[in-house]
C-alpha positions in Angstrom: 0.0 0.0 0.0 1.4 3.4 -1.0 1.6 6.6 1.7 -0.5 8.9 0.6 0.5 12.3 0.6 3.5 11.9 -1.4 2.7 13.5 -4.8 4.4 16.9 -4.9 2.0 19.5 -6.0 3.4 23.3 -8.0 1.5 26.2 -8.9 1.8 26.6 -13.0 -0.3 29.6 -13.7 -1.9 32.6 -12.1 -5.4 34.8 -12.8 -6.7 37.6 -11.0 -9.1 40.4 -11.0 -9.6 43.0 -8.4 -9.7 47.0 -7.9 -6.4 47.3 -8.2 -6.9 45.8 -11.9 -8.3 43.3 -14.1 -5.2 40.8 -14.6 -2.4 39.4 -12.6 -0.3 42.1 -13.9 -2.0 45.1 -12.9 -3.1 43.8 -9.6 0.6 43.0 -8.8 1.5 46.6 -9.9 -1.0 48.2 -7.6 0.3 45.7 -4.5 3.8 46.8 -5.3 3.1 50.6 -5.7 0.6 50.3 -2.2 -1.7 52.0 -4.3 -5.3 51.8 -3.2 -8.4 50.3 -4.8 -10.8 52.1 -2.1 -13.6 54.5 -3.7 -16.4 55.5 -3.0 -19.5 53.0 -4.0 -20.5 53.4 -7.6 -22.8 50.6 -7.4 -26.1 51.8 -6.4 -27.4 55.1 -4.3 -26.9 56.0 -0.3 -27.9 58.6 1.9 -27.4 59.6 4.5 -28.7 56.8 6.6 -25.7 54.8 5.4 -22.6 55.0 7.6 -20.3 53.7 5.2 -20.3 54.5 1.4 -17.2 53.4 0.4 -15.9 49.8 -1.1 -13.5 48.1 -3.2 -15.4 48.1 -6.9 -13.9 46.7 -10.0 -14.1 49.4 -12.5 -13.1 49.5 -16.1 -14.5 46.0 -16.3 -16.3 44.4 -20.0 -17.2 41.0 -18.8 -18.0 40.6 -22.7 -14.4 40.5 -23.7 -13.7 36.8 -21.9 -17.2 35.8 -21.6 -20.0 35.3 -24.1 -23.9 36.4 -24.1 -24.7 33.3 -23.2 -22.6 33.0 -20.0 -23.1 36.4 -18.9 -27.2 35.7 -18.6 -27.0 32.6 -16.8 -24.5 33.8 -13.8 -24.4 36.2 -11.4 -21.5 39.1 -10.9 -19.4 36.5 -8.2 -19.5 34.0 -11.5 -18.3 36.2 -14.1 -15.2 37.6 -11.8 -14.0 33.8 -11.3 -14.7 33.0 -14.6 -12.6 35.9 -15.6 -9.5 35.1 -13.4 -9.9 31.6 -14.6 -9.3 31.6 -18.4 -6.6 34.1 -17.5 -5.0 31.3 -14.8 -5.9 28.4 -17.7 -4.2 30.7 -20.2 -1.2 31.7 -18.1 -0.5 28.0 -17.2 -0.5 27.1 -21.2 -1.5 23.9 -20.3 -3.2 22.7 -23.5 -6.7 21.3 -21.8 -8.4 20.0 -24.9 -5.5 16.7 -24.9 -6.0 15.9 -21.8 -8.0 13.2 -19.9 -10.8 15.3 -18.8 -11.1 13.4 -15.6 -7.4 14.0 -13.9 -8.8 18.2 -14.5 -10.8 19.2 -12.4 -12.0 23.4 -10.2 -11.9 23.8 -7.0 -13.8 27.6 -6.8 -15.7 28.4 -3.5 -17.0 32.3 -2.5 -17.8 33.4 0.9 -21.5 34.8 0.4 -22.4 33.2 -3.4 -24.6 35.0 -6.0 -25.9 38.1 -3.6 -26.7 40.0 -6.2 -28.7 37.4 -8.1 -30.9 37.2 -4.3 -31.3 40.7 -3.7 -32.6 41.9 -7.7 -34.9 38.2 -7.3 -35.9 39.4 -4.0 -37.2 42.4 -5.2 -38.4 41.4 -8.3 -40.9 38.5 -6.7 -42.2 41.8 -4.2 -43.2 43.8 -7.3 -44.4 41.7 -9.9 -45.1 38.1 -8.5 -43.5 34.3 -8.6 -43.6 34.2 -12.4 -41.3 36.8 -13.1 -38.0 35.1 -11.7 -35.5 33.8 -14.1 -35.3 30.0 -15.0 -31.2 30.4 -14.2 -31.9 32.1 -10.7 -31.1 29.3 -9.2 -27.6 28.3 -10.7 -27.0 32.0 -10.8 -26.8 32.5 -6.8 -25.4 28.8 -6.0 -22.2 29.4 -4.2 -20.5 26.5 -6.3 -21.6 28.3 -9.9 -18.7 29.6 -10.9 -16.8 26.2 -10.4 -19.6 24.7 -12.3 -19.3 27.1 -15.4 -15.1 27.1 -15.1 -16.0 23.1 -15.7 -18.0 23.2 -18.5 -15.4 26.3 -19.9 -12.4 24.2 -19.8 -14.0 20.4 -20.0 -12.9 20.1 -16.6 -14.1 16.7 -15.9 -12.6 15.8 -12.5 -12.6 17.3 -9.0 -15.2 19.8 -8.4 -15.7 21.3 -5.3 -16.9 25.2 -3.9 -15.6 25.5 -0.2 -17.7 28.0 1.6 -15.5 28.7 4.7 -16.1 32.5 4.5 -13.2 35.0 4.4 -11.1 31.3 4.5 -12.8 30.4 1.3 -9.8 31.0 -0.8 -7.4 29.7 1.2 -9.1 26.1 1.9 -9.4 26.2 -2.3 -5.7 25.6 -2.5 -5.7 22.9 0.6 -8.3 21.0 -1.6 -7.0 21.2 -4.6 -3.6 20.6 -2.9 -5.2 17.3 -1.2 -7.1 16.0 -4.5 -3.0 16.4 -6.2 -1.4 15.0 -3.6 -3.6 12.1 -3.1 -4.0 11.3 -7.1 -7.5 11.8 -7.6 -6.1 14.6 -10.0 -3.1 16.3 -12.1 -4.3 19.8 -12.4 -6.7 21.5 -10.7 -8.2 25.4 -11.2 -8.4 26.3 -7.7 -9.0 30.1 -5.7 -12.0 32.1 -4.7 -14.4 34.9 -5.7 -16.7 37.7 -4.6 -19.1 40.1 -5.9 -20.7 41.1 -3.1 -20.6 45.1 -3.2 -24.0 45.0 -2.6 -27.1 46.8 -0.1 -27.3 44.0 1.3 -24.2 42.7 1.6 -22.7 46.4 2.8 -26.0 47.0 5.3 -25.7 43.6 7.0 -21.8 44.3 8.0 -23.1 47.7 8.9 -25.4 46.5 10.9 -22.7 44.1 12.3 -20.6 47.0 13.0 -17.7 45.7 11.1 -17.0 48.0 8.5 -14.7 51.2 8.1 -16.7 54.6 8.1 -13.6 56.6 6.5 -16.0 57.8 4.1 -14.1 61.4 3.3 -10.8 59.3 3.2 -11.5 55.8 1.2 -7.8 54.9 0.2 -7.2 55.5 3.8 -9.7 53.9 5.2 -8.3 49.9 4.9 -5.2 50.4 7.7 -4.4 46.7 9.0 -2.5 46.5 12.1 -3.4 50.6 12.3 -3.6 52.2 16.0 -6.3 54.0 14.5 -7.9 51.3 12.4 -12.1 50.9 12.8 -12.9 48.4 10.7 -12.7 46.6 7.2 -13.1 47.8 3.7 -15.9 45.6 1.5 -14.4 44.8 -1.6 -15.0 42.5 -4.6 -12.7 40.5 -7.0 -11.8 37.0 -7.8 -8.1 35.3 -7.8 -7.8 31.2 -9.9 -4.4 29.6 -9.3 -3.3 26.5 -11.6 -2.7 23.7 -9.4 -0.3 21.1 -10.5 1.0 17.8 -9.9 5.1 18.5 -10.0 6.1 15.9 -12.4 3.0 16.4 -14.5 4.1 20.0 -15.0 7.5 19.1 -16.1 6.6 16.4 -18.6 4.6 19.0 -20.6 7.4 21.7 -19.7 5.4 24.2 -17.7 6.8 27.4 -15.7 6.9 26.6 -12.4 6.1 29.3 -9.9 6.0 28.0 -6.4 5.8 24.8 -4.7 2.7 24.1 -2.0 4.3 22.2 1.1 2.0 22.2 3.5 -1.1 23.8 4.8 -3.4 24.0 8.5 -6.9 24.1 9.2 -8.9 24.3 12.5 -11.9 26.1 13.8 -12.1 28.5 17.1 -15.3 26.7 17.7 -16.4 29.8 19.7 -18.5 33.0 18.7 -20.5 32.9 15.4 -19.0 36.1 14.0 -15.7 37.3 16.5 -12.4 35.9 16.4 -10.7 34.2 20.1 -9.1 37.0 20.9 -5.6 34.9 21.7 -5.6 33.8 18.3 -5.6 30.6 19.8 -7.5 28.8 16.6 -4.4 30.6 13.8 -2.0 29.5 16.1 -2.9 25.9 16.3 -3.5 26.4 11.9 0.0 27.4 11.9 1.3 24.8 14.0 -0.3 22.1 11.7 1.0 23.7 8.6 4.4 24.1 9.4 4.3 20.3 10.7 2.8 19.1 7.4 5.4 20.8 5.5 8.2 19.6 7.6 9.3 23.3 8.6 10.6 25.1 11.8 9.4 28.5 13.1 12.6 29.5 12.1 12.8 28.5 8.2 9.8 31.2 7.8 10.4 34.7 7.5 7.5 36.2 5.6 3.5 36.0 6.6 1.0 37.4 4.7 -1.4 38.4 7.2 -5.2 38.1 6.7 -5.3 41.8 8.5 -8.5 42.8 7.8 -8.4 46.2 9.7 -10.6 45.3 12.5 -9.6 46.2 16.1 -10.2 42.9 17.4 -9.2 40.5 14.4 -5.8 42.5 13.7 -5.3 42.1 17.3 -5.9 38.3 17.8 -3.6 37.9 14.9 -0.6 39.4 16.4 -1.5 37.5 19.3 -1.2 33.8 17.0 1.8 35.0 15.4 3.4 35.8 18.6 2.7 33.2 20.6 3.7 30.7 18.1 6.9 32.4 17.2 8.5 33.6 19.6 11.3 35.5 20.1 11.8 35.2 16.0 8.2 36.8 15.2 10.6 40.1 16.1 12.6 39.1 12.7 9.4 38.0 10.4 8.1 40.7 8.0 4.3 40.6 8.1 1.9 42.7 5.9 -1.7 42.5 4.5 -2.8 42.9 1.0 -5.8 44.4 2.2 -4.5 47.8 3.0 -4.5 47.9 -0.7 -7.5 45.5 -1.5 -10.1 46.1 0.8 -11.2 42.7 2.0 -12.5 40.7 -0.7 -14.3 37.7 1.9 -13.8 34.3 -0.3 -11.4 35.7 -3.0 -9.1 37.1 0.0 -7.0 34.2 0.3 -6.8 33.6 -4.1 -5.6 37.3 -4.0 -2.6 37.1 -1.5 -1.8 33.2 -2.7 -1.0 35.7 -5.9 0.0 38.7 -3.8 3.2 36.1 -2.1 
């Protein structure tokens, strides 16, 4: 009987879109110049009873020019963002999907909230004008696992196909799947990350409500300050980040550029309050823990985190809290940053985008 786990898996290819831009390249460019994506919301109308009005929109933005008619009426706004930062991850890969076996290809594409929009203009729609209005695709228009179901059908993606769910995790767990699926040979190449189009009044009011969000209205690309003394709260932001998932030998039989190697990842749950963080980090610390044992790493052989740093006072703080109580003495000597002072928080494309951002 063979170990399992042994397969070594690679990332081939990269695909992003966010409000820094609407490819790798230009998101990259933003990151690297700490430019910010924060405006105020384009989207649709507030007044005054709304405390925050700013978010992180994707502007500039003609789905049409990756996606046809067809696609664009039968999905919802999270869909065509991961469909979007798929063909570029596909295409950036150059993997030539139409020879392979079908069934060793599969997506692994979650998002944190689904098609929101799709939920809110149905929602509305059945108030005014009745149950025989809505839209025969309403329904695989606000599924959370739709984009992974239309990536499929895109690319003949036969295999694996899984959405995780696992909120502002959601990108993050997309990799561990797709790294498990590799690793364990159910499959050679896997489309794997997260998306969000969530810049929404419902979406925006409910984290309001929550009292989550930034209200740094005359000040948006100041607003998103992780690990800030002054910080107040998170920016709500949209995007989508794909990654090409690859088994290692399998990308160097068809010569593929390798980018990075996955060695390891954690996952727990704090088990505690539905929407708050423990405040000693005690949940990332043991996530941590578990990764670096996976991977067969010290605290020592790290010396970069990409924080998830959303900008809230307790989150940033329970963070710190992990890092320091698993490092040590050497947390003084790890640089640690968060894409979202850029970004915004982007919920289940956040951990796509800073997979790309590392």
């Amino acid at each position: 009987m063979t170990v399992p786990f042994q397969r070594r898996v690679v990332i081939t290819g990269l695909g992003a879109i966010s409000n820094l831009g609407t490819d790798v390249e230009s998101t990259w460019d933003g990151l690297r110049e700490g430019r910010s994506g924060i405006r105020s919301i384009t989207a649709f109308e507030q007044d005054e009873r709304w405390n925050t009005t700013i978010a992180g929109e994707v502007q500039n933005w003609d789905p049409s020019e990756k996606l046809d008619r067809g696609e664009i009426k039968k999905t919802d706004r999270v869909a065509q963002l991961g469909i979007w930062a798929a063909v570029e991850a596909m295409e950036n890969s150059g993997l030539d999907w139409e020879q392979c076996d079908p069934y060793r290809n599969g997506v692994v594409i979650g998002s944190g909230v689904g098609g929101i929009q799709t939920i809110e203009a149905s929602s509305l729609l059945l108030a005014d004008r009745g149950p025989k209005r809505l839209s025969p695709f309403t329904v695989p228009k606000l599924m959370v696992n739709a984009c992974a179901g239309n990536v499929s059908i895109r690319f003949n993606l036969r295999g694996v196909n899984s959405a995780p769910a696992t909120a502002c995790a959601t990108g993050g767990h997309a990799l561990a799947e797709a790294y498990m699926f590799i690793a364990t040979n159910q499959a050679d190449f896997i489309l794997a990350g997260g998306t969000e189009g969530a810049v929404s009044p419902v979406c925006l009011s409910s984290f309001m409500a929550m009292k989550a969000l930034s209200t740094r209205n005359e000040s948006p690309t100041e607003a998103s300050r992780p690990f800030d003394r002054d910080r107040d709260g998170f920016v709500l932001s949209e995007g989508a980040a794909v990654l090409a998932v690859e088994e290692l030998e399998h990308a160097k039989a068809r010569g593929a550029n390798i980018l990075a190697e996955l060695v390891g990842f954690g996952i727990t749950g704090d088990a505690g309050h539905i929407a708050a963080p423990d405040g000693q980090g005690t949940g990332a610390k043991a996530a941590m823990t578990a990764a670096l044992r996976h991977a067969g790493a010290e605290i020592e052989d790290v010396d970069y985190i990409n924080a998830h740093g959303t900008s809230t006072p307790l989150g940033d703080q329970a963070e710190v809290s992990a890092v320091k109580n698993l490092f040590g003495d050497h947390a003084y000597s790890l640089a640690m940053s968060s894409t979202k002072s850029c970004t915004g928080h982007t919920l289940g494309a956040a951990g796509g985008v800073e997979s790309i951002a590392v």
